[in-house]
C-alpha atoms as an extended CHARMM CRD file, in Angstrom:
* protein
*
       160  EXT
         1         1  UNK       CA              0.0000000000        0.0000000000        0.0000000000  PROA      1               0.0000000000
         2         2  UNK       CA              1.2400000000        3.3990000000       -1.3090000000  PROA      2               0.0000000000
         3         3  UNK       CA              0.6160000000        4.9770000000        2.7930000000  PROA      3               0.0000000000
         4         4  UNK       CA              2.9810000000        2.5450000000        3.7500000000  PROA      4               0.0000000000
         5         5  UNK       CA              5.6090000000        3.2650000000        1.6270000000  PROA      5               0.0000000000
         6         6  UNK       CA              5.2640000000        7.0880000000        2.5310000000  PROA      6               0.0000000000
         7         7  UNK       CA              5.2790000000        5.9230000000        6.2270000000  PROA      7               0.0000000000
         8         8  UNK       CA              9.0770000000        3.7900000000        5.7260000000  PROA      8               0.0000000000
         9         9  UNK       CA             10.2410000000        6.4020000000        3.6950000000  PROA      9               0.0000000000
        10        10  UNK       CA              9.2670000000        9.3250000000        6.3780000000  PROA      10              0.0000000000
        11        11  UNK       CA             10.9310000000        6.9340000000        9.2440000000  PROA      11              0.0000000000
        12        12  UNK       CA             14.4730000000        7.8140000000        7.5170000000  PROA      12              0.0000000000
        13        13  UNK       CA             13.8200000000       11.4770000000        8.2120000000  PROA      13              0.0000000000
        14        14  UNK       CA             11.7470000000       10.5100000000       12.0160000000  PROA      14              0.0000000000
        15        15  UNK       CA              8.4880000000       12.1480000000       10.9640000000  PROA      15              0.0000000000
        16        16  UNK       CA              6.1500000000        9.2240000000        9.9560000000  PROA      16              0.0000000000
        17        17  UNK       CA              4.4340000000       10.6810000000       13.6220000000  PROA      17              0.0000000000
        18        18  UNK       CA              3.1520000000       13.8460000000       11.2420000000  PROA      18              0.0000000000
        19        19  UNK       CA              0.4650000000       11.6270000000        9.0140000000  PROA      19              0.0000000000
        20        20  UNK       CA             -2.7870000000       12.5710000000        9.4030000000  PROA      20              0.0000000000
        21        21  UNK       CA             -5.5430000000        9.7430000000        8.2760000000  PROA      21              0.0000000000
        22        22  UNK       CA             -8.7570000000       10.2400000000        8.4210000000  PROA      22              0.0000000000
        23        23  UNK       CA            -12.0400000000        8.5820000000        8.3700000000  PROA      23              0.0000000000
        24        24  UNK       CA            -13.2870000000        9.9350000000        5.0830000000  PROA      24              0.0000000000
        25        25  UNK       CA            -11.9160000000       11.1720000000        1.8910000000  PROA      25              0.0000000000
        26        26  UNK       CA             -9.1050000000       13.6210000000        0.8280000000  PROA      26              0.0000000000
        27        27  UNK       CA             -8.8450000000       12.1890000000       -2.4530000000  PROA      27              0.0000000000
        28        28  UNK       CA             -9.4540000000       15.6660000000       -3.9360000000  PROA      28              0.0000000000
        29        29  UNK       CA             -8.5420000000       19.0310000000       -2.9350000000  PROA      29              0.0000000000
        30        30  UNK       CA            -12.5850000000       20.2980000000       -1.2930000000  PROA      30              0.0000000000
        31        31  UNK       CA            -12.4490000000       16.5880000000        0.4640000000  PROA      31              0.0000000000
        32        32  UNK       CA             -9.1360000000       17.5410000000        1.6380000000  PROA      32              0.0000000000
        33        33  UNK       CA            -10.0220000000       20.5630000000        2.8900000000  PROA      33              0.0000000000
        34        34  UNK       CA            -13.2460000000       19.6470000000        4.8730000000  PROA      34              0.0000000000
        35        35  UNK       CA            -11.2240000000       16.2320000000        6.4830000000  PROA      35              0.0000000000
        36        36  UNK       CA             -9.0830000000       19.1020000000        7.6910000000  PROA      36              0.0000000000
        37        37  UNK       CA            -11.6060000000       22.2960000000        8.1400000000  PROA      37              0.0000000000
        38        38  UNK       CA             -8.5670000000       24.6040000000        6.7000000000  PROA      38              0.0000000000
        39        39  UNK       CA             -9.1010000000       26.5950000000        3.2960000000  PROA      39              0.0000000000
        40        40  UNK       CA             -8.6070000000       24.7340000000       -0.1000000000  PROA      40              0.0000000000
        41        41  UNK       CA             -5.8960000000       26.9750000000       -1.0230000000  PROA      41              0.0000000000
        42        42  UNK       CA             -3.6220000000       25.2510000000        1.4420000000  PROA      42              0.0000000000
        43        43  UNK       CA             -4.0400000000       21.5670000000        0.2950000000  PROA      43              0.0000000000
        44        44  UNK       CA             -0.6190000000       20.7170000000       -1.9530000000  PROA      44              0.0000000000
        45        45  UNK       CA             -1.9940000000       18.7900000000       -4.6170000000  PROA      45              0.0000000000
        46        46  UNK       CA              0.3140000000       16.5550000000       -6.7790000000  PROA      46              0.0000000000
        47        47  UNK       CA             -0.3990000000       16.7310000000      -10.6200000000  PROA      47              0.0000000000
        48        48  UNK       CA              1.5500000000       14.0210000000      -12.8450000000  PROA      48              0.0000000000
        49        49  UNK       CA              3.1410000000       14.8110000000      -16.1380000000  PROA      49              0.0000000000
        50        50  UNK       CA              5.3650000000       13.4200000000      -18.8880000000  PROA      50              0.0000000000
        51        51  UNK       CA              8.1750000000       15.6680000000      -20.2380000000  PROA      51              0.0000000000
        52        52  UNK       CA             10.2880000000       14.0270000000      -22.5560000000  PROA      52              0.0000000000
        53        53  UNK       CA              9.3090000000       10.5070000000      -21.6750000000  PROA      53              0.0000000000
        54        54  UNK       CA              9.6380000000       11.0470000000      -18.2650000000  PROA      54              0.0000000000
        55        55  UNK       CA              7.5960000000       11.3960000000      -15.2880000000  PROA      55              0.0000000000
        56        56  UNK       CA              7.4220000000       14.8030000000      -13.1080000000  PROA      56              0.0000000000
        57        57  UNK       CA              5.2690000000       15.6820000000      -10.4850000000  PROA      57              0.0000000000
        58        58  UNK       CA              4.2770000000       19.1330000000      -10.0010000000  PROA      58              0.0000000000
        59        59  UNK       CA              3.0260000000       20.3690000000       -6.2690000000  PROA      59              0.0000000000
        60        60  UNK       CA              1.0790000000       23.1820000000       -6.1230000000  PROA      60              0.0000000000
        61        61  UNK       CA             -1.8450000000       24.6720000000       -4.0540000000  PROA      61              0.0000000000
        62        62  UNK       CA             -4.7130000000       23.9430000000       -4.0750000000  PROA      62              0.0000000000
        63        63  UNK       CA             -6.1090000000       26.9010000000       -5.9820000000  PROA      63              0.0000000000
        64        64  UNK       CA             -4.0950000000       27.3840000000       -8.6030000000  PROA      64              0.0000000000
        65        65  UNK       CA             -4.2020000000       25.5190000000      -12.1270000000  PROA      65              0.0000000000
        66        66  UNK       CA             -1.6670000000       24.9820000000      -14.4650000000  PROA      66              0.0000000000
        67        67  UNK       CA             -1.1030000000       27.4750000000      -16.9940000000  PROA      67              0.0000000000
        68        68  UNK       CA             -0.0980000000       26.3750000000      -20.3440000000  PROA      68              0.0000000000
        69        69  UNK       CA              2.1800000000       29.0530000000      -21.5550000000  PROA      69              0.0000000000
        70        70  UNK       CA              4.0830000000       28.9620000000      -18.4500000000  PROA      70              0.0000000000
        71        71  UNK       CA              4.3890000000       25.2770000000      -18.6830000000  PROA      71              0.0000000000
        72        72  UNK       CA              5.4940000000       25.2610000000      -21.9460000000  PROA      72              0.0000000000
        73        73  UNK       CA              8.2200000000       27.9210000000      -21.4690000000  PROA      73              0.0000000000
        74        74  UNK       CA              9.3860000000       26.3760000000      -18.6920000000  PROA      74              0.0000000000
        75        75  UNK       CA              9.0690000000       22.3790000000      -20.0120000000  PROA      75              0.0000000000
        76        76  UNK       CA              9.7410000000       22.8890000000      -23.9830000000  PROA      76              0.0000000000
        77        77  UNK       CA              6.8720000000       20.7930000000      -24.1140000000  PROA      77              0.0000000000
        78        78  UNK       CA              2.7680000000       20.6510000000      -23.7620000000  PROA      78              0.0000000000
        79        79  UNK       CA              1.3160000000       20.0220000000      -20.3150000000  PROA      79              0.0000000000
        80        80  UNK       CA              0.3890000000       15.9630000000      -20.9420000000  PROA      80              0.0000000000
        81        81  UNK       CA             -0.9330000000       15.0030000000      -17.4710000000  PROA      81              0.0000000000
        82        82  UNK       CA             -0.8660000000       11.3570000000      -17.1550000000  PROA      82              0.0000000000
        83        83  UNK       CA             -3.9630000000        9.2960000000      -17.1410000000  PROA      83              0.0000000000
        84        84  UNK       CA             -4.7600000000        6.6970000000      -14.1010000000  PROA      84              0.0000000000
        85        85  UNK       CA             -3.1980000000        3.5690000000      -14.8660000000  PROA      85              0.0000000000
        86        86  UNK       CA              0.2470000000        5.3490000000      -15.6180000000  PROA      86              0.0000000000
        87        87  UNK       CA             -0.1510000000        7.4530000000      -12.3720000000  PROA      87              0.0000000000
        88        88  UNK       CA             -0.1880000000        4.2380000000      -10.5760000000  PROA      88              0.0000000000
        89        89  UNK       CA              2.3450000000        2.4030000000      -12.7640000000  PROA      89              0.0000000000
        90        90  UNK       CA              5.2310000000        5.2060000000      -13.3280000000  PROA      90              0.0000000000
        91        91  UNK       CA              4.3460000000        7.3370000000       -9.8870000000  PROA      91              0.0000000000
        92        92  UNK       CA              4.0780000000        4.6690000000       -7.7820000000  PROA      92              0.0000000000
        93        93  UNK       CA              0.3890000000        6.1840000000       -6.0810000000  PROA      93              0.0000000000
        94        94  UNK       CA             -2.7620000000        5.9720000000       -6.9900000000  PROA      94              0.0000000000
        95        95  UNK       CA             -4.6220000000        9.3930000000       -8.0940000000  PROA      95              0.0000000000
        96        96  UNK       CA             -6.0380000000       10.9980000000       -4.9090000000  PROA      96              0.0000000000
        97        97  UNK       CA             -2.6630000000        9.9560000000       -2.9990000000  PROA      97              0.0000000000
        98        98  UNK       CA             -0.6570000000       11.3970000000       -5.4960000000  PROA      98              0.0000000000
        99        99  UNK       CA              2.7150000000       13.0340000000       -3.5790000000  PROA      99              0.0000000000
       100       100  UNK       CA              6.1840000000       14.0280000000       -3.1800000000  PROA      100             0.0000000000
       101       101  UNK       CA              6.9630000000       11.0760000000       -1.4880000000  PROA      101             0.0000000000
       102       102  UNK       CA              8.8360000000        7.7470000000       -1.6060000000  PROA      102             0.0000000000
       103       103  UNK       CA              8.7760000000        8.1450000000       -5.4350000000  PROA      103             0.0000000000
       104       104  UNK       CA             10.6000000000        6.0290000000       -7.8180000000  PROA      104             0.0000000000
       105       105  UNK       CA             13.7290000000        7.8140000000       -8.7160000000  PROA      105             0.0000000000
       106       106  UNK       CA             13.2160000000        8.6180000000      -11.7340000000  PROA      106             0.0000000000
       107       107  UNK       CA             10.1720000000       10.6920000000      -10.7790000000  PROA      107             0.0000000000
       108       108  UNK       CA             11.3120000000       14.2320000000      -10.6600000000  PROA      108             0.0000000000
       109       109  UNK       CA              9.5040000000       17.1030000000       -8.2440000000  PROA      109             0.0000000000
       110       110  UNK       CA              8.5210000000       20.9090000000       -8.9380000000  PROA      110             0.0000000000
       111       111  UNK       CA              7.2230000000       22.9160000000       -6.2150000000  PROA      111             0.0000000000
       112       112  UNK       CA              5.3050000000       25.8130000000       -8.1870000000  PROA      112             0.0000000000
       113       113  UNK       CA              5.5500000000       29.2760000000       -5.9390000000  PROA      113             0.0000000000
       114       114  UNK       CA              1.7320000000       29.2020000000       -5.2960000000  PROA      114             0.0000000000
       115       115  UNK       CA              2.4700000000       26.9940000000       -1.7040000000  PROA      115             0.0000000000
       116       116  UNK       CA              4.7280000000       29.6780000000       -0.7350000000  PROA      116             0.0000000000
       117       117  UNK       CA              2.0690000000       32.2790000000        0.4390000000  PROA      117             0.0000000000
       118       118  UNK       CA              1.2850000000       29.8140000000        3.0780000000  PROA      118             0.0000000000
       119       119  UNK       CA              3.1750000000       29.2960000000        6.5850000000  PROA      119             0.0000000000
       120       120  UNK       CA              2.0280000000       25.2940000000        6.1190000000  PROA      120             0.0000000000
       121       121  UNK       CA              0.5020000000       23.1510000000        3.7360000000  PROA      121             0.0000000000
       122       122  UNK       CA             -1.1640000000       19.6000000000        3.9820000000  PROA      122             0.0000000000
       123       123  UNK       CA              0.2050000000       17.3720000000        0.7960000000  PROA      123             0.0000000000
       124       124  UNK       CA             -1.9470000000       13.8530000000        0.7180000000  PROA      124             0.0000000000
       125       125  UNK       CA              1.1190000000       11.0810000000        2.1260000000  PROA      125             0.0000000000
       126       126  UNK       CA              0.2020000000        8.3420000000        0.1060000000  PROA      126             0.0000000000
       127       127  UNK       CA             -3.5060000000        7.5670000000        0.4780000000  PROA      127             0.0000000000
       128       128  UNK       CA             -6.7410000000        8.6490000000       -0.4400000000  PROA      128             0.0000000000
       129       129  UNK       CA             -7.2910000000        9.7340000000        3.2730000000  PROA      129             0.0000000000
       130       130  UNK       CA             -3.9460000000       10.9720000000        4.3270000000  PROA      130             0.0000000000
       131       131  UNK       CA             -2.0510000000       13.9390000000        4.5110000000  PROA      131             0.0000000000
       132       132  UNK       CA              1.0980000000       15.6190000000        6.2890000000  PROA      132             0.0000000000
       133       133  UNK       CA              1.3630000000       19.1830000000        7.8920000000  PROA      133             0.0000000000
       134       134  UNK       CA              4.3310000000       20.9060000000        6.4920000000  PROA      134             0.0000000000
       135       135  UNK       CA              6.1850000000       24.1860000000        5.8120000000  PROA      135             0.0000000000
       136       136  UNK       CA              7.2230000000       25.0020000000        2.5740000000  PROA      136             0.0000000000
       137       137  UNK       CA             10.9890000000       24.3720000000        3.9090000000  PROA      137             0.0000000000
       138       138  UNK       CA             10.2540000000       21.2480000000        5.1850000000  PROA      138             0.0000000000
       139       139  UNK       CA              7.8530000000       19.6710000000        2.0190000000  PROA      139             0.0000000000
       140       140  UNK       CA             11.3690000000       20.6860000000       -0.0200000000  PROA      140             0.0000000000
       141       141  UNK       CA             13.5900000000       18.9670000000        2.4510000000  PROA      141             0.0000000000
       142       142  UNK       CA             11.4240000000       15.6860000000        2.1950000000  PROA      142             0.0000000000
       143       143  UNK       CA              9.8490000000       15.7530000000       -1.4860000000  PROA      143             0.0000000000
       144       144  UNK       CA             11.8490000000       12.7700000000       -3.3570000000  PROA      144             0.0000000000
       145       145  UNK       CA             13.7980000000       14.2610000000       -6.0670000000  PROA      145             0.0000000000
       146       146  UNK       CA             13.0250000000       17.7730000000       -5.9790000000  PROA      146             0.0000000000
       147       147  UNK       CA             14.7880000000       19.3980000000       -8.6470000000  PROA      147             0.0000000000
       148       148  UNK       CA             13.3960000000       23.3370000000       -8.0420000000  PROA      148             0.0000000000
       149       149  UNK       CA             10.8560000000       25.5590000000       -7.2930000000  PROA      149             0.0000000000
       150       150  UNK       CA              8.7020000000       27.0290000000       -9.9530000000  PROA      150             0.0000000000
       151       151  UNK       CA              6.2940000000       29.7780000000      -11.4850000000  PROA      151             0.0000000000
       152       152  UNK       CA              4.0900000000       27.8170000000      -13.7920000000  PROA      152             0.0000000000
       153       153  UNK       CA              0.4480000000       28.3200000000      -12.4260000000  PROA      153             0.0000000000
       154       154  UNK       CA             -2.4470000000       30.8580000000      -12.2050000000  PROA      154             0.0000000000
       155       155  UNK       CA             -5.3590000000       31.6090000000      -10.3840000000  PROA      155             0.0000000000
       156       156  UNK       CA             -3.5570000000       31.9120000000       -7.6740000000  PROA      156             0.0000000000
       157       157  UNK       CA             -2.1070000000       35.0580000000       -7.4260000000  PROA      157             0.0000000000
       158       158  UNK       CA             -3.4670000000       38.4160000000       -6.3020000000  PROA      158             0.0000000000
       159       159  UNK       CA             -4.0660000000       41.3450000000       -8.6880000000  PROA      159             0.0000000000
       160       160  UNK       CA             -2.5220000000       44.2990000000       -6.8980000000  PROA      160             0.0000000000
């Protein structure tokens, strides 16, 4: 089970203490949200792509949305999310425990800026019920592979 892989991999760093499960659902980012009465915006959610044959994993909050442009500038390629069966075959979690953690290695990480407004955020840890409190220092420290942060979604930001 995916939780359990998230749990041995957390052990390494001694903070498998910081999953959350819950009864019900946090397979999406409003279930999230009510299992933890916080505001959407602060759920991490994981999105899974393919650039150049490759899996990446892009963690961003939970109100923003990819933008296209910016993806493409920053990839050289077309946002191509994967589809469910490759989720679970080249990520390694099913989709609604999609996360940053215990990842093939092979699977490369992007933090998009849009977590940053936040002094914690609550990525899912493996399961569809699951999730970890963390600062944005700390969900870089333990992400597998991270490889940077990033500017490649909207709806997010404020218009000053």
């Amino acid at each position: 089970m995916s939780i359990e892989k998230v749990k041995t991999y957390f052990k390494g760093f001694r903070i498998e203490d910081k999953i959350e499960e819950f009864e019900i659902s946090s397979a999406t980012v409003d279930l999230a949200a009510k299992a933890l009465g916080i505001d959407g915006a602060r759920i991490a959610k994981s999105l899974s792509f393919m650039v150049e044959n490759n899996p990446i994993i892009i963690v961003m909050a939970g109100d923003a949305k990819v933008d296209n442009s910016a993806y493409k500038q920053y990839f050289h390629t077309k946002a191509k999310m994967l589809i469910y069966e490759e989720v679970h075959n080249l990520i390694g979690h099913d989709v609604g425990g999609v996360c940053p953690f215990a990842l093939p290695g092979n699977v490369k990480v992007y933090l998009d800026v849009s977590l940053k407004r936040f002094e914690t955020v609550y990525p899912a840890a493996g399961s569809s019920n699951s999730a970890v409190k963390l600062t944005c220092d700390e969900l870089e420290k333990y992400c597998s592979n991270f490889v940077s942060w990033i500017d490649v979604c909207k709806g997010w930001k404020e218009i000053v």
